[in-house]
VEXPA-647139 format. One record per residue (C-alpha): x, y, z; residue number from 1. Coordinates in steps of 0.05 Angstrom, whole numbers. Layout:
residues N
      c1      c2      c3   nr
       X       Y       Z  NUM
...
END
This chain:
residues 195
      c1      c2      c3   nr
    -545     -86     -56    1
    -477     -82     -91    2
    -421     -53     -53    3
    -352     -27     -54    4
    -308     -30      -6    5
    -246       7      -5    6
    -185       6      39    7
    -122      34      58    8
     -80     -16      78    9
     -14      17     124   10
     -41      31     184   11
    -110      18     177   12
    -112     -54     161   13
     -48     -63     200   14
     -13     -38     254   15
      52       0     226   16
      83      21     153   17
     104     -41     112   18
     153       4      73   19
     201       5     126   20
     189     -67     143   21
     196     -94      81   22
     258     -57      66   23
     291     -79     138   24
     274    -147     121   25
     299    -146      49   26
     368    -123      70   27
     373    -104     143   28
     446     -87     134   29
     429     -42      79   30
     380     -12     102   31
     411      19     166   32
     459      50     121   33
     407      78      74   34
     362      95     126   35
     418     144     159   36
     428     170      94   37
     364     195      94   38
     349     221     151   39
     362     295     123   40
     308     283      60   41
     265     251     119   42
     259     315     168   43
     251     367      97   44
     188     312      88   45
     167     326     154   46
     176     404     145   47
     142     386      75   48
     200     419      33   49
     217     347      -3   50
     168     312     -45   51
     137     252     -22   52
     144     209     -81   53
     221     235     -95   54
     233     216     -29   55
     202     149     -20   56
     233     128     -95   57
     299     148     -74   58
     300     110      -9   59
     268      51     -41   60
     315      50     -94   61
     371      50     -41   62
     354     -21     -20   63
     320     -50     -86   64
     347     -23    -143   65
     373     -70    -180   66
     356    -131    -148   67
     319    -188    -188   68
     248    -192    -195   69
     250    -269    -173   70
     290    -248    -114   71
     242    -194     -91   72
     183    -243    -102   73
     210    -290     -62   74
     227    -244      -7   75
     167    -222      -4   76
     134    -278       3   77
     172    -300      61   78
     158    -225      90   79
      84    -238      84   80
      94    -307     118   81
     130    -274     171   82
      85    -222     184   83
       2    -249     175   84
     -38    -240     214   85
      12    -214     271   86
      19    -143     233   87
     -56    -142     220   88
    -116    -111     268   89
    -157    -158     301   90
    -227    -118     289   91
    -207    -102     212   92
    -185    -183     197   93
    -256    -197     230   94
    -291    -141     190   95
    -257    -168     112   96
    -269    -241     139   97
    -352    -225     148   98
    -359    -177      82   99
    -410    -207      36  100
    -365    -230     -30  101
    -426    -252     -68  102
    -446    -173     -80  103
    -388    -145     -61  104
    -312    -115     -88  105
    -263     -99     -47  106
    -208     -69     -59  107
    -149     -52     -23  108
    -114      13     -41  109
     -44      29     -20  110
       8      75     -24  111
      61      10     -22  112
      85     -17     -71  113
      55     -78    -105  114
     129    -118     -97  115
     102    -131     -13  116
      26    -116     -11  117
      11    -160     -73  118
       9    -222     -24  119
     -25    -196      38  120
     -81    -167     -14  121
     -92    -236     -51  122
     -97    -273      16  123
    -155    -214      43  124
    -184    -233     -30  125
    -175    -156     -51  126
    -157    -135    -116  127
     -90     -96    -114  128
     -98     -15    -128  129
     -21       6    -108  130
      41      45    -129  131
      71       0    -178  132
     151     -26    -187  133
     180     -20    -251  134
     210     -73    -279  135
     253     -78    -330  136
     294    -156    -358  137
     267    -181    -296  138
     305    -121    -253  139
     283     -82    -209  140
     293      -9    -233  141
     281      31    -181  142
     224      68    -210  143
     145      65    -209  144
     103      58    -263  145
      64     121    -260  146
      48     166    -193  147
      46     149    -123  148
     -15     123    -108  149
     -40     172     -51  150
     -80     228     -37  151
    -115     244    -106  152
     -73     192    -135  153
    -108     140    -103  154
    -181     163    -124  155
    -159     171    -198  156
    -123     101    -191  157
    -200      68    -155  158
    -242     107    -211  159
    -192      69    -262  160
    -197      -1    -225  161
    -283      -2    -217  162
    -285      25    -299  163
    -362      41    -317  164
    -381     -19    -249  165
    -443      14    -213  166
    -454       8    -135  167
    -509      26     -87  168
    -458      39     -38  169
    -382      52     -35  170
    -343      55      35  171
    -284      72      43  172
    -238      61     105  173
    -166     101     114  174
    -124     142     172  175
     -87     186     139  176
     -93     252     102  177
     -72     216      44  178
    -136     173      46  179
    -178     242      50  180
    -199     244     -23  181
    -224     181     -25  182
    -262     174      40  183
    -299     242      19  184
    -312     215     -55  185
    -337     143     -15  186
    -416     150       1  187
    -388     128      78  188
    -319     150      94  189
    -296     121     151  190
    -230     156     185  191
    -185     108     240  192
    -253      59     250  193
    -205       1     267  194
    -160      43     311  195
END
């Protein structure tokens, strides 16, 4: 039986939201500043009168814009060193460590961007469905390639990924509304199951 397994990853394969993380560990200094900054975009997200993706661009492009590729790389390397497994649940580690590879994809499908959750996805062996960084001369320009990857975003971007592939089964596991399309498109969606 060929499967396809497909999960969120902030929140449901760990315990908290990498962005912020990440972006605290890139720069902490920088990121206090920026983070104040925003607090006003933050609360019309919250009240839903600010686009998500304007929002999250603009705040990542606070910290990153213009920083070098090689330099974020490296960072986040050392942010993924700093934070496996501790940042990961227990019951979801277990679950990826026990899924059948042999007749099995898995992919792990993220609002993040690609710059941080590139490394946690390779070590889970996952193939890497995400927002992606633009860069551009090796600089980060503070833009993504294409949408946001969540909500219907992040169906479109799965349908892309698996082409014309064929499975008897695809399960899906997320916690947050912006998982909802593709837990009800998955023949098992599977809402907070590591919570």
């Amino acid at each position: 039986m060929k499967k396809l397994y497909c999960f969120d990853f902030d929140g449901t394969i760990t315990y908290k939201d990498t962005m912020f993380m990440y972006l605290k560990f890139y720069n902490p200094s920088k990121f206090r500043v920026q983070f104040l900054k925003h607090i006003p975009l933050f609360i019309l997200l919250k009240l839903k009168l600010a686009e998500t993706e304007k929002v999250k661009k603009s705040f990542i492009g606070s910290v990153l814009k213009g920083q070098l590729q090689s330099k974020i790389e490296e960072k986040s390397k050392q942010f993924f060193e700093e934070n496996y497994p501790k940042i990961v649940r227990e019951n979801a580690l277990e679950f990826i460590k026990n899924i059948d590879r042999e007749n099995t994809q898995s992919l792990m499908v993220t609002a993040s961007l690609d710059i941080w959750a590139k490394p946690f996805a390779e070590k889970l062996q996952m193939s890497l469905v995400s927002t992606k960084a633009e860069f551009k001369n090796g600089v980060f320009t503070g833009n993504f390639i294409g949408k946001n990857c969540n909500g219907v975003e992040k169906l479109e971007r799965i349908k892309k990924e698996i082409s014309d592939s064929k499975y008897d089964k695809i399960i899906a596991f997320g916690d947050t509304s912006g998982d909802k399309p593709m837990l009800k498109w998955a023949n098992e969606g599977h809402y907070q199951f590591f919570h």
